[in-house]
N, C-alpha and C positions, 0 to 999 in steps of 0.2 A: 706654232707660237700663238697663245691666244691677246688679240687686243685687247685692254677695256675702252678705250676711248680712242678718237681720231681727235686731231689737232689740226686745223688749216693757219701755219701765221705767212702771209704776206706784206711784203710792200711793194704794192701796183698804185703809183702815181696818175697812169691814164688806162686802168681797167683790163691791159693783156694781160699780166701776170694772173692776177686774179681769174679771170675766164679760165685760165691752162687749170689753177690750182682746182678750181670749181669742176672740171671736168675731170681731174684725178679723181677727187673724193668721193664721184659718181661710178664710178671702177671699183674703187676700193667696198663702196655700197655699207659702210658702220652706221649703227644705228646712233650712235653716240657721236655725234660734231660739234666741236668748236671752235668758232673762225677768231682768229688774234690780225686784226688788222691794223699793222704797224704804220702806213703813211701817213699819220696826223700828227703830229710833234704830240700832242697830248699823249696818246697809248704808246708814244714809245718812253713814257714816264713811268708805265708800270712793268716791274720784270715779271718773266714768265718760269716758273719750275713745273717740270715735266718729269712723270714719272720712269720708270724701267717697262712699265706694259702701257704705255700711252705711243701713241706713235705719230710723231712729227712730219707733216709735211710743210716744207718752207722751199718756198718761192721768190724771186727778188729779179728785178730784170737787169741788164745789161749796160753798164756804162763807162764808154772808154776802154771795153776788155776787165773791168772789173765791175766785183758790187759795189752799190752806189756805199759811198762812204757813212750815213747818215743810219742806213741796213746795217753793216758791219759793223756801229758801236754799239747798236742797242742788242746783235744776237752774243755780241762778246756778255752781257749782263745776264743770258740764259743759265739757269741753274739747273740740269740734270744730272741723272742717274743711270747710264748704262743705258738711255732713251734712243730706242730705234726712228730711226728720221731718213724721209726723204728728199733729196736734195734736187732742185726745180732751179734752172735758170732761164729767161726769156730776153733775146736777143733780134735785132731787127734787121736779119738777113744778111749781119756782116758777118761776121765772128764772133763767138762767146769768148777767144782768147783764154784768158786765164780764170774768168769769171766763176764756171763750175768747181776746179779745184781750189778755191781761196775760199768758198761757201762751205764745200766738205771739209775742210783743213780746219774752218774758224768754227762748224760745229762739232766735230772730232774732241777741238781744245777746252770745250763746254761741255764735254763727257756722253757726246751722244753717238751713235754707231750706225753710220751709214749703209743701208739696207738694199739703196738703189737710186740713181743718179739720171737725171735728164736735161737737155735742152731744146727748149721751144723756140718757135718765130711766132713776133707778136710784130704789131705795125711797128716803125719806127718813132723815137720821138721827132725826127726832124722833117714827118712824112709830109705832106699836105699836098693836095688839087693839082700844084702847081712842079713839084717833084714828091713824087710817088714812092716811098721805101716800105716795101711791104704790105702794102694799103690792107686795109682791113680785116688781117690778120690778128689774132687767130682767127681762120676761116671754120667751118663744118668739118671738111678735112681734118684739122689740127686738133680740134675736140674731141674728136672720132677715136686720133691717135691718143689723145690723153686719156681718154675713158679705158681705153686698151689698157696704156702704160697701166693707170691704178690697178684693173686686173691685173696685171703681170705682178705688181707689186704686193696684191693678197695672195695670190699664189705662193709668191716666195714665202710669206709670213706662213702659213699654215705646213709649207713644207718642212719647218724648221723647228728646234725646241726651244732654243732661244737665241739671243745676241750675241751668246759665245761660238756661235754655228756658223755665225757671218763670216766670209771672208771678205778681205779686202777689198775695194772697187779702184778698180782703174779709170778718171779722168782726163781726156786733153788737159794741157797746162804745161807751166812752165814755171821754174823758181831762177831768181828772183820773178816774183811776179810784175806783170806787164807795167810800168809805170804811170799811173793815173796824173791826166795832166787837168788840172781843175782851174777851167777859164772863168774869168771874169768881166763879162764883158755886157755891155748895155745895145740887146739884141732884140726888146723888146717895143714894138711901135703900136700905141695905141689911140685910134679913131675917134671921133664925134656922134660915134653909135653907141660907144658907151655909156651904158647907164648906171655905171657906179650900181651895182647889184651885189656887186661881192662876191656872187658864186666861185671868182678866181682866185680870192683870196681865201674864202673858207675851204678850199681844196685844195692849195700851194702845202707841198707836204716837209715844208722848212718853214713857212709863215713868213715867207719874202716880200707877200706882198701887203700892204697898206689896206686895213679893213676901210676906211673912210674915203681913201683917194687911190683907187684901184690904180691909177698909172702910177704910183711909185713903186716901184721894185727894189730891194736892197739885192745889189747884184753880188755881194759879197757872201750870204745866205743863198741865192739861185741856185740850181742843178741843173737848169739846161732842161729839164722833163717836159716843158712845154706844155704840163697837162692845164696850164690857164688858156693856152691857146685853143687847147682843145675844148676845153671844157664850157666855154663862153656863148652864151644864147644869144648874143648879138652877131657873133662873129667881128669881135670888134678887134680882138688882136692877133697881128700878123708879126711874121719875122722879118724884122729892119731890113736891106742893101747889105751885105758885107760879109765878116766872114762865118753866121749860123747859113745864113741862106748860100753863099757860094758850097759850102761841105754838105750840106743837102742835097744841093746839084749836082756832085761829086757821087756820091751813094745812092740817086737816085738812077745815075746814070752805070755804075760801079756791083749795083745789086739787084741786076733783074730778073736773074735766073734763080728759082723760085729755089730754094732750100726746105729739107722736111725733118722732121726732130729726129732726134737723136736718145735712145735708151743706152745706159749704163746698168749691167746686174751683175 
């Protein structure tokens, strides 16, 4: 089956996703790439149509045992056509849960025909110095494997004449799927290091936070992704006393035994 184009769409809040997708597409080796990067509230304004010889790889990390809910409305707006896709999830050394099959199922229902199915470990979001989940993951190791996966995944494609050749992929999962519990809660504590820069706010991939007065958070738009936390050149924000930082403690203590991806074909 011949490709004309590759497709990378993402959304990586704090940059795992993205590294795993980045080292597929270096596998897969297309001369034709197009990165659709979905965590900006803005790009997920525009929808994506995907043809029958273009080939999708999408990526979306782990949250709760599902995709983040914000992922799931914008790929329900995908339009394709018989579009072969591969399905990428990145989880922080707990469980993917139900995550992989609710990603295959919701782009099945947008018309595209899953080719081949994976799960990576990336850091966690709730990682930090202080409990450790996954720390710096994806490692060299987990690249190495991704680089692999994309080969594995051109393989399949030229073994085949086309997306009527596919069989089915079998996924972990479970229906009803996992119950996403979506907290609310004011987790965030911010320092007198901060410099009001913004960086956290132009990288908050709901727009949660306040372009002028970085410590306001509307916790009601939050996801919990921590990529301000991450992402801040002062290190000015940390996780409040309570209960982000006690389940941190929990999975840092919970997840130490190193986990390594997982291929579906």
């Amino acid at each position: 089956m011949e490709i004309q184009s590759l497709k990378l769409v993402y959304f990586s809040p704090t940059g795992t996703t993205k590294t795993i997708i980045e080292g597929i597409a270096r596998g897969i080796n297309h001369n034709r790439v197009e990165e659709i990067y979905i965590t900006k509230p803005e790009a997920r304004k525009k929808q994506l149509q995907a043809l029958e010889n273009e080939l999708l790889v999408v990526g979306v990390p782990v949250y709760g045992g599902r995709v983040p809910a914000v992922a799931i409305d914008w790929l329900y707006t995908i339009k394709a056509n018989r579009t072969p896709a591969v399905c990428i999830v990145v989880y922080g050394n707990r469980e993917f849960d139900d995550a992989l099959l609710e990603l295959k199922d919701t782009l099945v229902k947008r018309d595209c025909v899953p080719v081949a199915c994976a799960a990576f470990i990336g850091e966690h979001s709730f990682s930090n110095v202080e409990t450790p989940i996954a720390a710096a993951r994806p490692d060299m190791n987990d690249i190495k494997h991704a680089e692999l996966f994309g080969e594995k995944v051109k393989q399949k494609l030229l073994s085949i004449e086309s997306v009527n050749h596919v069989s089915e992929i079998t996924v972990p999962g479970n229906y009803p799927y996992k119950e996403f519990k979506a907290w609310v809660l004011d987790f965030i504590a911010v320092n007198e290091q901060c410099s009001r820069c913004g960086v956290c706010a132009q990288g908050c991939p709901v727009g949660a936070i306040d372009l002028e007065n970085s410590a306001l958070v509307d916790q009601e738009k939050c996801i919990l992704c921590c990529a301000c936390i991450k992402s801040c050149p002062e290190n000015a924000r940390t996780v409040k006393t309570g209960t982000i930082k006690d389940l941190a403690l929990r999975l840092s203590q919970m997840c130490q035994k190193r986990k390594e991806p997982r291929f579906f074909f």
